[in-house]
Steps between C-alpha positions, in 0.01 A plus 500: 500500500542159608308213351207514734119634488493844460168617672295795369212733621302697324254722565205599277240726513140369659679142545639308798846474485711249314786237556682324205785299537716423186837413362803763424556363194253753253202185522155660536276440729116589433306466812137721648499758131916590553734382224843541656880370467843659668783422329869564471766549244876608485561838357822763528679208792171523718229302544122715432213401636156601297129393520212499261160509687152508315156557702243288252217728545154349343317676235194699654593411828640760800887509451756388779789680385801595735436729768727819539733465803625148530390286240769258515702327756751208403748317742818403343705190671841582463761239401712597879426684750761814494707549868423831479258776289597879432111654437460833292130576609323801460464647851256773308347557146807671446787413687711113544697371813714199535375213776713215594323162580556130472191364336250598249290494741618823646553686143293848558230572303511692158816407481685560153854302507606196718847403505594158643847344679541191457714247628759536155282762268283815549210595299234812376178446480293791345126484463440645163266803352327418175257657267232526712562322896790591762634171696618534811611226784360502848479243787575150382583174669788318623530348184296728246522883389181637442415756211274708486325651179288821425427758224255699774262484229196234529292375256823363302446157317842383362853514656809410275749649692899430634483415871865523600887515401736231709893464461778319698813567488811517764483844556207701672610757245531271173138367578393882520634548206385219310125596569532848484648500172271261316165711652612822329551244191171423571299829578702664240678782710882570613733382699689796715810463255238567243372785619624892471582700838375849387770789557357664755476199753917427472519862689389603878142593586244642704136439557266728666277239648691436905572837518153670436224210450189623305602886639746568179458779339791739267637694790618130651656416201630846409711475864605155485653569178693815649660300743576237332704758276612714856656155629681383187240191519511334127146421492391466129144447537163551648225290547179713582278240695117482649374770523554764152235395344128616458196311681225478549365229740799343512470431079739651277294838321752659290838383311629892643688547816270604822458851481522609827859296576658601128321783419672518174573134451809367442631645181639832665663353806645222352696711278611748735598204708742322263627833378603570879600187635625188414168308462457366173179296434192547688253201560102456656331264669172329408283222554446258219087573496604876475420505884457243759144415422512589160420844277163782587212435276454851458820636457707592207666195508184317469391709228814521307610167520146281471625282192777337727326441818227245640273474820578204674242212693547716780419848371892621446626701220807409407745459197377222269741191452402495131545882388698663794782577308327798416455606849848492565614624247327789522558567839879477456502741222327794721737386718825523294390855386466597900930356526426180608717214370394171705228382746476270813215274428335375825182274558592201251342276796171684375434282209321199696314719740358751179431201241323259704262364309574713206735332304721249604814592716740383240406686206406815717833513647717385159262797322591770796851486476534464127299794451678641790863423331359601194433871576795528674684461225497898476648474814828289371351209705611685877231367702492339857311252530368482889221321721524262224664174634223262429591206200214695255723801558848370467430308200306700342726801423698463129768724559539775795808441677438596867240341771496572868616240700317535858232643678573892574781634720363620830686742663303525797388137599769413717694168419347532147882431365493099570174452273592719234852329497352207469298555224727647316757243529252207427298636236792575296591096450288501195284851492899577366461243242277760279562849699727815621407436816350821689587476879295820575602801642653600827542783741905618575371643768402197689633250811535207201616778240855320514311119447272620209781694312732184492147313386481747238837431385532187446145468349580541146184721419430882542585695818290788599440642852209721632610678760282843631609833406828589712570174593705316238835371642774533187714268758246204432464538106889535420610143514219419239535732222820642315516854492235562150210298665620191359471179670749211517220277460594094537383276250140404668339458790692359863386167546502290833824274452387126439518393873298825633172340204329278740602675826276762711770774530249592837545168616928462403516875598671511175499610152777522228457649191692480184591630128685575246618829259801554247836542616803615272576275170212326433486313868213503731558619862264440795368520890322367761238688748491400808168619697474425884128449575487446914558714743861349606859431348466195209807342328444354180730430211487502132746390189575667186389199308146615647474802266316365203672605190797664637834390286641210559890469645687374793506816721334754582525867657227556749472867629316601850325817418397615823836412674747645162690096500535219272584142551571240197320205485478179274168412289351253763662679793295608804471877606423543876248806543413653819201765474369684817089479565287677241832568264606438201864397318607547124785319349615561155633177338787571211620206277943492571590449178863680481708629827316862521149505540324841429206540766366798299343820708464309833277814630214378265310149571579393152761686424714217334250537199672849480826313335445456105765369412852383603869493345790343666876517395800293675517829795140653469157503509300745260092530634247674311239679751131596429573800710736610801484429847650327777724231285643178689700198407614170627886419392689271596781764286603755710411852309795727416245776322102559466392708221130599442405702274880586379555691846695305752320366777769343691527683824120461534518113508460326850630135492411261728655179457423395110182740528542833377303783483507839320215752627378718216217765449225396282495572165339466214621334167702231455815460612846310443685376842856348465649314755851405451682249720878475663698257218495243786142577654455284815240444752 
């Protein structure tokens, strides 16, 4: 804040409105029955903003406490004007999108993180969830941001509560960082680092949700599963989504399976399933209230579990913040006995719209998802978290590991692909900071099928599709998962590369993506998206230097994957890219740190994470594989013999120029390739 008048508003029950002006230096200013200071402090390499408001109420007289919606409005001069402002607002109560304006003026409402360019620094500005009240900033001035407070609770006489986070640093990223870090100091949950990927989210998947809506039932599932096993598809798991479960009046009635869809439940045909085929883990859907509006007063639910649940202001039943453990808990254990081993938890966004005036938002929503977390615990922690990308969601959560990323993928609302791109790309700059990021599910079978699968790829979280019956195309799924199901996951979410931040890719026509994953000995390998967004041919370029944790060194191997070719390329050096109207280009970047660079199985996206480890002698090159497929290196040696597996691969081997390439059937295990080199070598 710079050193001018902060002004506040607040807004009390049966009372005019009120104006105060005061200092940012914690001095407090007592003015119409309001005792109230703002102050700010250094903490963790950011600057935290926090009030302390008191409404003096008189004894015997009628109170004028806060009222429920917007109590609070301050307006925050800032110490310079940024040149430009990245916006995370939320577009719904569940989803986030990125807008790029000028001045504060133009910052969206409900917006959750700001990031600033300045002239020599950036910055992150996060409005801050306490105890009881949400911030959030919305529409300011030239020359002020305004924040907004609420706990959607009224009646509310104190607030002592953090109003925002603030770092600078000389790195959009660094700043992100900075912020991010010291709020899970603060709200006392994980970083992503911190956090365990469950098993069963490392492998390929399935959900039932595109492919039948709310019209599953166990025949559906029953055929998907048989071909996926008919088309040697290595789909692990299955998400069972809307529409298994049993209603009444849209309010969850019973913990047990609808008995029309699975007459049976799921016990029987989840076993015959993974005895058949290769599926391994079987998951559900559900919303966090049980069901969208909450749980059937007179249903066994109801009945069973009355100790953990609570009406709400509105007349809902739902799971009580305090004691809903127990509600989970129990649910999960009726379903563990039925075969199922993880759940898809939708409707976080619910928490606001169900506890209005019941408690206040922050300790309704920190109470959810602890109890939430805490019954999951029988289900090794394999939850995904989803509709649930509102601030008293994300910080909320003490340990799951994955969180959807974007609004849902809609196969089809034509042109859907540039929104859900752009989503995805965006919310990852700090949404990444404390989650696997879950970039939804796609269709194979689809005009963007090729667009979403490399978006898949390169997002670091799970990949499932959810394709119809019949209608699965292996073609599509191959390049993302070795031959077990396994994916060559990178090491977190693609980001927009720094000078894509503060750019409308619809207005550049533009937008490159980037990240990292491990590569051989202990080095960390790269690449760089490249995502056409018009409807004609764009040139960009980008620079190795522009993947953000990629190792360090003078050169580089960059490898086309659509067109099979490589280039090298210094640090700093610009790489022309040409990509046609509505495509897409995907270049893997390879620190050149000796004179044969392995590119790993160039038929997979990321299939340089498939080399574990590498040995070189003065004439050879010894790579360990994860498993076996097409194989390619870049030597400036010429080869003299190519061994994989101990069977000589030689005559297979097409050279072109210092690129060489061995084709080789997939298989699984790993797998020792030698490539030894004339005693000369030569380019």
């Amino acid at each position: 804040m710079a050193n001018k008048k902060i002004r506040c508003e607040v807004e009390r029950q049966r009372k005019n409105k009120t104006v105060l002006e005061l200092d940012p230096n914690g001095a407090e200013v007592a003015e119409d029955g309001l005792r109230l200071s703002v102050s700010e402090e250094l903490c963790g390499g950011c600057r935290m903003g926090r009030m302390d408001l008191t409404v003096e109420n008189e004894e015997l007289s009628e109170c004028h406490n806060l009222e429920a919606q917007l109590p609070v409005r301050l307006l925050l001069p800032m110490r310079e004007a940024p040149t430009d402002i990245t916006a995370l607002y939320m577009f719904s109560s569940w989803w986030s999108r990125p807008a790029f304006v000028r001045t504060a003026k133009e910052i969206p409402d409900q917006t959750q993180v700001a990031l600033f360019r300045f002239a020599d620094r950036f910055g992150c500005f996060v409005p801050m969830v306490g105890d009881r009240f949400k911030a959030y900033l919305t529409h300011g001035t030239d020359t002020e941001l305004q924040l907004v407070l609420t706990a959607l609770y009224a009646g509310l006489s104190e607030l002592h509560e953090p109003l925002y986070l603030y770092a600078e640093a000389q790195s959009v990223s660094e700043a992100i960082t900075t912020v991010f870090t010291q709020l899970a100091r603060v709200k006392n949950i994980r970083l992503r680092e911190q956090r365990r990927l469950p098993e069963v989210f490392k492998r390929l998947g399935w959900c039932s949700w595109d492919a039948f809506y709310t019209d599953v039932d166990e025949r559906g599932v029953r055929q998907k599963a048989a071909e996926f096993a008919e088309k040697q598809v290595p789909v692990k798991w299955m998400i069972i989504d809307d529409g298994w479960l049993s209603l009444k009046d849209r309010l969850l009635y019973d913990y047990r399976p609808d008995r029309d869809k699975f007459p049976e439940g799921f016990g029987r045909m989840t076993r015959e399933i993974k005895s058949s085929t290769g599926i391994e883990w079987f998951g559900v859907w559900h919303a966090l209230m049980g069901y969208w509006s909450g749980i059937s007063p007179d249903g066994p639910v109801a009945r069973e579990e009355s100790a953990y649940l609570c009406r709400t202001a509105g007349g809902r039943l739902v799971p009580d913040p305090g004691k809903a453990e127990g509600f989970y808990r129990d649910w999960y254990r009726v379903l563990n006995e039925q075969g199922i081993s993880f759940v898809k938890v939708d409707g976080q966004g619910t928490i606001p719209l169900c506890f209005e005036n019941t408690m206040p938002l922050g300790e309704a929503a920190k109470g959810l998802h602890s109890a939430l977390e805490s019954g999951a615990a029988r289900m090794d922690g394999a939850v995904i978290n989803c509709m649930g990308m509102a601030m008293e969601n994300i910080l909320s959560r003490p340990a799951t590991a994955v969180s959807r990323n974007s609004d849902d993928f809609f196969p089809k609302r034509e042109g859907s692909f540039q929104e859900h791109l752009l989503q995805n790309a965006y919310n990852s700059l700090c949404h990444n900071r404390f989650y696997c990021c879950d970039w939804d599910m796609f269709w194979t079978k689809h005009p963007d099928s090729a667009k979403h699968a490399l978006l898949r790829a390169i997002s670091g979280g799970p990949v499932y599709c959810s394709d119809r019956v019949g209608e699965t195309d292996p073609a599509v799924l191959r390049p993302l998962a070795y031959k077990n199901g396994e994916l060559p996951m990178m090491d977190r979410s693609a980001m927009p590369t720094a000078d894509c931040i503060f750019t409308d890719p619809i207005k550049s026509g533009y937008l490159k993506l980037q990240n990292t994953a491990p590569y051989g000995n202990g080095l960390t390998g790269g690449g760089i998206a490249v995502y056409n967004l018009s409807d004609h041919e764009i040139t960009c370029s980008f620079a190795p230097a522009e993947i953000e944790g990629i190792t360090v060194c003078d050169t580089y191997v960059v490898y086309d994957y659509e067109e099979k070719a490589f280039r090298t390329a210094g640090r700093n050096e610009r790489i022309s890219c040409t990509t046609d109207g509505g495509g897409c280009r995907w270049y893997v970047i390879l620190p050149a740190v000796s004179a044969c660079t392995c590119l790993g199985l160039t038929e997979k996206y990321v299939g340089f994470t498939a080399v574990e480890s590498i040995h070189e002698t003065a004439d050879s090159q010894i790579v360990v594989l994860h498993e076996t497929d097409t194989l390619a290196w870049v030597s400036e040696k010429a080869p003299r013999r190519i061994t994989v597996g101990g069977e000589d691969a030689t005559a297979k081997a097409v050279r072109d120029g210092m690129l060489i390439s061995v084709p080789l059937t997939e298989q699984v295990g790993r797998t020792v390739a030698v490539i030894e080199f004339e005693s000369k070598g030569g380019r």
